[in-house]
Structure formats: structure tokens, C-alpha cells
C-alpha atoms as one frame of an Amber mdcrd trajectory, in Angstrom:
protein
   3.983  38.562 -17.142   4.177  35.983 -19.718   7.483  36.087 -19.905   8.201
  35.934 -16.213   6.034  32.582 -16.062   7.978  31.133 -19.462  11.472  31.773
 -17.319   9.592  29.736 -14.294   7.945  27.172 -16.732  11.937  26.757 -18.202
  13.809  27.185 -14.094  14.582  23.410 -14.331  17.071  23.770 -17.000  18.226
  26.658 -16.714  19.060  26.603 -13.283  21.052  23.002 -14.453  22.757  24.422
 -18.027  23.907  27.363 -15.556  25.078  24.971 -12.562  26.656  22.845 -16.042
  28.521  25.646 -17.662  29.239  28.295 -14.682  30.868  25.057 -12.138  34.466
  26.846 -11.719  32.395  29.531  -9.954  29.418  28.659  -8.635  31.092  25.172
  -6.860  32.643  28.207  -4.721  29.254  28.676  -3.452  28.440  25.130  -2.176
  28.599  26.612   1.562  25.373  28.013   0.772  23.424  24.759   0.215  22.366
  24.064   3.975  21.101  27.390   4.036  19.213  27.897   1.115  17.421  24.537
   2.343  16.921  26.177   5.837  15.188  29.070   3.996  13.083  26.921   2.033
  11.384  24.259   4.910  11.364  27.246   6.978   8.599  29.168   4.768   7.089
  25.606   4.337   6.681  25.265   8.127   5.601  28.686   8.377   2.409  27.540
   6.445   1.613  24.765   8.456  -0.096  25.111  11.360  -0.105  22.655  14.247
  -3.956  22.553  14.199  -3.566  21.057  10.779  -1.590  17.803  11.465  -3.511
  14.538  11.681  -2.061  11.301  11.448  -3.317   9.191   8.907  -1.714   4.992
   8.850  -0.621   5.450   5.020   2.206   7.864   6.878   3.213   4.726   9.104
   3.379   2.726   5.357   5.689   5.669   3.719   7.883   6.323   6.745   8.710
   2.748   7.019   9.211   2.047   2.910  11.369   5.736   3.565  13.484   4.523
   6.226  13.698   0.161   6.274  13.758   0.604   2.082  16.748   2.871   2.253
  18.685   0.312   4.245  17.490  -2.647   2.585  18.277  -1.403  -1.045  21.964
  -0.191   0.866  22.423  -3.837   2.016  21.266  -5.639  -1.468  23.269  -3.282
  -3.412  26.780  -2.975  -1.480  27.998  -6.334  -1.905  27.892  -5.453  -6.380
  28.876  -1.861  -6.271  28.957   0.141  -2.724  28.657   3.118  -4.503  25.815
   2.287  -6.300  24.209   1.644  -3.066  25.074   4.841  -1.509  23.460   6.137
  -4.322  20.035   4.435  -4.208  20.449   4.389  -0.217  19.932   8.232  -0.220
  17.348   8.507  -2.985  15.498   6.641  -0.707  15.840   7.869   2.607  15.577
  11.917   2.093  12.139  13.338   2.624   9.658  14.528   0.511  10.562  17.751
  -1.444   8.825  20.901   0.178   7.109  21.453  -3.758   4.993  17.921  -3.798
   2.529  19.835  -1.657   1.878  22.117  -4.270   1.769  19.428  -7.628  -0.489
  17.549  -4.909  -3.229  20.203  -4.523  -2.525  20.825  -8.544  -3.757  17.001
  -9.239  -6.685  16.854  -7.065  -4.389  15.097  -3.411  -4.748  15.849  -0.082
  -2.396  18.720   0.821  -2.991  18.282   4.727  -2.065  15.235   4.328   0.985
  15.645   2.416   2.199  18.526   4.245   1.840  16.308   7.616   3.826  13.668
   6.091   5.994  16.245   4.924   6.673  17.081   8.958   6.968  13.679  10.036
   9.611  12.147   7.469  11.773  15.464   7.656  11.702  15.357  11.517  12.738
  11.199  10.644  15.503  11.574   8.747  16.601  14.452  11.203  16.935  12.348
  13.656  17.649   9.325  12.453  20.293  10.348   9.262  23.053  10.934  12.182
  22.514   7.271  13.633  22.829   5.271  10.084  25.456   8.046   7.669  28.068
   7.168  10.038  28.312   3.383   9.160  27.659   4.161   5.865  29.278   6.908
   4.344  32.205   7.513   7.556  36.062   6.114   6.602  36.852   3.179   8.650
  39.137   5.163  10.903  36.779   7.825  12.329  35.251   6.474  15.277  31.226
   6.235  15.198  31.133   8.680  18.324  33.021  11.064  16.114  31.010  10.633
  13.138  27.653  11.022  14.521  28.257  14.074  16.726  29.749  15.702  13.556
  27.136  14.957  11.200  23.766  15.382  14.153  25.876  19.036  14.271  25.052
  19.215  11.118  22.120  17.748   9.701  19.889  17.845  12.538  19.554  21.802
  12.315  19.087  21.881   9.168  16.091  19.970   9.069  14.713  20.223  12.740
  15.163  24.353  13.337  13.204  25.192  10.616  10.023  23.838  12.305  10.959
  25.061  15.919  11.779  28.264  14.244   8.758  28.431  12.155   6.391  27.242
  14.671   8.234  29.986  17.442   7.448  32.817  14.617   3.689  31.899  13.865
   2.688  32.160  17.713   5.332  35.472  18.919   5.360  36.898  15.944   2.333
  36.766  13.829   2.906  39.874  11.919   6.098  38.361  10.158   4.647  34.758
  10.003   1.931  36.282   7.778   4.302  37.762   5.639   6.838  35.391   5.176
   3.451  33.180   3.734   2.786  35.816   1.481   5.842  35.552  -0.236   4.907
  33.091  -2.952   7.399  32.468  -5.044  10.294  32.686  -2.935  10.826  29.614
  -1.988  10.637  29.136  -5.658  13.387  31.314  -6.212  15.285  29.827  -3.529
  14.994  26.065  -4.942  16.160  27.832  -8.638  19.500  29.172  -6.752  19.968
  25.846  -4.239  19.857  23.978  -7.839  22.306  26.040  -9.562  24.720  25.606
  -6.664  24.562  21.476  -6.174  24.675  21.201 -10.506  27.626  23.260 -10.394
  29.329  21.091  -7.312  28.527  17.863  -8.848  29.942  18.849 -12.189  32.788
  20.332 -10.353  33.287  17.337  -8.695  33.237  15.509 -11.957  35.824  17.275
 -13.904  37.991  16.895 -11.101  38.180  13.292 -11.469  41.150  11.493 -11.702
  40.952   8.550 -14.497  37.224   8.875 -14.447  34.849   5.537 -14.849  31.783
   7.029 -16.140  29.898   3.134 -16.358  29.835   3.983 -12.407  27.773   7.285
 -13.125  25.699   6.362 -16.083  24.788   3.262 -13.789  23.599   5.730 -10.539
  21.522   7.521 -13.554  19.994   4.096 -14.526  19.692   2.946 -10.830  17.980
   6.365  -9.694  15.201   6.160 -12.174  14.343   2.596 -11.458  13.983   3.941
  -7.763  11.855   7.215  -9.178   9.244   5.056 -10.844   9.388   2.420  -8.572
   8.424   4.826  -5.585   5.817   6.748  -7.006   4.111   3.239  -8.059   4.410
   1.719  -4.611   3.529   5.246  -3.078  -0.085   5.168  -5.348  -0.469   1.779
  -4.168  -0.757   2.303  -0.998  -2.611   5.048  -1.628  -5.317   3.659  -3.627
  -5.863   1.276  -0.612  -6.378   4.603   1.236  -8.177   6.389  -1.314  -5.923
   8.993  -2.369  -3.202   7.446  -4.437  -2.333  10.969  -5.380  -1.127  11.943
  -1.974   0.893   8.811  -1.065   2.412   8.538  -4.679   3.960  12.705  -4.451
   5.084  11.771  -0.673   7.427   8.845  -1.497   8.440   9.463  -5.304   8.865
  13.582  -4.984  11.852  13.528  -3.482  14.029  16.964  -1.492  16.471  16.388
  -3.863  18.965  19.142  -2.680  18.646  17.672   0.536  20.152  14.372  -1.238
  22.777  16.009  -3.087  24.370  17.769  -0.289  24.326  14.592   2.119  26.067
  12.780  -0.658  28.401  15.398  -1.312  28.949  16.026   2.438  28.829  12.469
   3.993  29.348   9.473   1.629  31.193   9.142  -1.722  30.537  12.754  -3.956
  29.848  10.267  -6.772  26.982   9.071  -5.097  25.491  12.420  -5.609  24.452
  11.668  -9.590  22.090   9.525  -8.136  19.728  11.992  -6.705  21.216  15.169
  -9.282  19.608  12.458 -11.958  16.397  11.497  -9.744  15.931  15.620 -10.108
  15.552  15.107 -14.135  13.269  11.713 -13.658  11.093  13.102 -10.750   9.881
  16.209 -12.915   9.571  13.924 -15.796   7.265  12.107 -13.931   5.088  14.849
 -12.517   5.285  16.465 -16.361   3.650  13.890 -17.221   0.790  13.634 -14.365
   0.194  17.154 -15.202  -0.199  16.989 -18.403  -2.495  13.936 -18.284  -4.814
  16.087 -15.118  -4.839  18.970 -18.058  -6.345  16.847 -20.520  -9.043  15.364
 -18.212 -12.714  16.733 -18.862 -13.625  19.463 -16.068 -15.227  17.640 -13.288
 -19.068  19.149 -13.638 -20.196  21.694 -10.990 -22.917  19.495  -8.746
């Protein structure tokens, strides 16, 4: 048992140093990512019930920072380096990663709350990514019309089907509902094999490079954490006007950062990608360190 929880404590770079040194194989496996993040928002769904959701105006405040800051950072950003911007644009505008519910409950947040935002700003970018990739990631001579059919083919299932799906099996089909719930730790395991896959891609992608400029990705690296830090900060300050700076802070800095890296890879420049593969590095960084500070708070005494 202890070791089992060691290997989950270390999946983070393990699942990267395998991605790193395994990339002439496992970029063969890249088809896999939409599915493996199907699988995982699909057992997230399946644990929220429709019962649960209440809006709350802090998820007006994050859906609009999500969504306006995305294309604002895009528009700054473009005219100094466009890939730079493609970069930041979708470190931005993904939604929250399906595992900020659980370092929410963890540091003392609102997990209804997070999981509802969770819904909204998936169901968002679902519907919205089609509209706004086109113009930003499309070449010049694909037409719009084409773009966006091909990438709402896409995208939209990915992120939408899950909850129609989820939502179809907790009403028919109770029986499986409650056990795909009682699977813990496979949407862990999932997340550990969706990482492998986009590590190995990007490096692939990397090596491939003809007369690489590596300023270009050490600056995506650079601009990524800025964005990190920056979110979680403006997330907790909107939360503290709430009260629950926790909750806002994990739903706009906690980041589905597989999500990222197979838009990027998929629709804009693959370069772009090292933005969010790096985000992955600062993101647990950051809620390292919120753990570790929650662990070394005095127990809150029993009233």
C-alpha cells in the first residue's frame, strides 16, 4: 500500500520522464488523447448530479476572465510574437481540470461550487472553441465555414457528450452510474496515461524540428507561468469578495491541461503546445505548495 501511494505521490514525473524518453513510441498513440479525456469528464459528470448545480455570480466573473481574457491576452500578444499568443490564448481559455474539485475539498473550498463551474466553462469552451480556433489557429486558405464545421466535429463531443452521456447513464442506468463512481482512482489512472501520451507528442514534435529556435519555447515556458500565478491570484480575488477564495482561485488557475495540449497540437501552431505542457509543471507547483501550507495549519478545534 505504501508503495502504491509513493508511485501516485511520484505520477507527475513519471508519467512526463516516460512521455520524455519513450516519444518515438508513445507519439504513435496521440489518437488516443480525445478519448482518454472523454473517459475522464465522463466519470466526473457521472458524479454530479443535476440537483447539485446552483449558480453562484463569481461563475459569471470566471467565465468571463476564461473567455474575454483568452482573447484579450491573444490580441495584446500577436502583434510581438503570434505564437506566443497562441500559447497564452489557450492557457487561458480551456476549462478547469476535472482534479481541482478534489485539491478544492482537500483545502477546505466549496466542491459544489467548483464542480458547477466545472459544467459551465466546459459546456463554454464547447461551444464556443469552434467559433474563435478558426480565426486563430486555421491557415489563411481554409475557409471559416470549413474550419469551424471541422473543428465543432471535433471538439464539441469531446467536451459536450460526456455530460449528455453521463447524465443519460445516472437516470436509465443507475446500476452502472453507481459503479462507474466507485471507481476512484481511475480517472487517476486515466490522467497518468493521457499525460504520457501529450509529453511524448510534444517532445516528438520537438525533435522533429527543423533549425529549431528554442528562445520561442523557453519564452511560452516563461509566458505560461506568468499566466499560472496570475490566474490563481485574480481567481482568489474574486473569491475573497465571495468568501471562498479557495474555490474561485482552483477554478481559473487549475487548468485541463490535456485538454490544452491537444487543441494546440490539433488546431494552432504544435509549438504553442509548451505553453500549457509547462503550465502542467507550474500548476502542481502551485497547489504543492497550498497543500503543504493547509498541512501545516493547526487542526481547526472540534466546536
Amino acid at each position: 500500500m505504501n508503495l502504491l501511494r509513493q508511485i501516485k505521490n511520484q505520477a507527475l514525473p513519471i508519467a512526463m520522464i516516460t512521455g520524455v524518453v519513450a516519444y518515438p513510441w508513445i507519439s504513435y498513440l496521440s489518437f488516443l488523447t480525445p478519448y482518454l479525456i472523454f473517459a475522464m469528464l465522463l466519470l466526473t459528470f457521472c458524479k454530479l448530479s443535476p440537483r447539485a448545480i446552483a449558480l453562484h455570480p463569481a461563475h459569471l466573473w470566471l467565465l468571463i476572465i476564461q473567455l474575454a481574457g483568452s482573447l484579450l491576452i491573444y490580441a495584446l500578444l500577436y502583434p510581438l510574437h503570434p505564437l506566443i499568443a497562441q500559447g497564452a490564448f489557450i492557457c487561458i481559455l480551456v476549462p478547469t481540470a476535472t482534479a481541482a474539485a478534489v485539491i478544492t475539498g482537500i483545502l477546505g473550498g466549496n466542491v459544489a461550487f467548483l464542480t458547477t463551474y466545472l459544467l459551465l466553462c466546459n459546456t463554454a469552451v464547447a461551444i464556443l472553441s469552434p467559433l474563435i480556433l478558426p480565426w486563430i489557429g486555421a491557415p489563411a486558405e481554409i475557409p471559416f465555414a470549413e474550419s469551424f464545421l471541422r473543428i465543432c466535429r471535433q471538439v464539441a463531443p469531446v467536451l459536450l457528450l460526456p455530460l449528455l452521456l453521463a447524465w443519460l447513464i445516472r437516470y436509465a442506468f443507475p446500476k452502472i452510474n453507481a459503479r462507474l463512481t466507485s471507481i476512484h482512482n481511475l480517472s487517476f489512472y486515466l490522467w497518468v496515461v493521457a499525460l504520457t501520451v501529450v509529453t511524448g507528442k510534444t517532445v516528438h514534435f520537438l525533435v522533429e524540428q527543423q533549425n529549431p529556435d528554442y528562445s520561442t519555447e523557453i519564452a511560452l515556458a516563461l509566458a505560461s507561468l506568468l499566466i499560472c500565478v496570475c490566474q490563481f491570484l485574480l481567481g482568489r480575488r474574486i473569491g475573497r469578495h465571495y468568501g471562498d477564495p479557495i474555490s474561485c482561485g482552483q477554478g481559473l488557475g487549475q487548468k485541463n491541461t490535456i485538454l490544452a495540449i491537444w487543441i494546440s497540437q490539433a488546431y494552432l501552431h504544435p509549438i504553442s503546445s509548451i505553453a500549457p505542457a509547462a503550465y502542467i509543471l507550474w500548476q502542481n507547483i502551485i497547489n504543492s505548495y497550498q497543500l503543504y501550507k493547509k498541512r501545516k495549519q493547526p487542526p481547526t478545534p472540534n466546536k
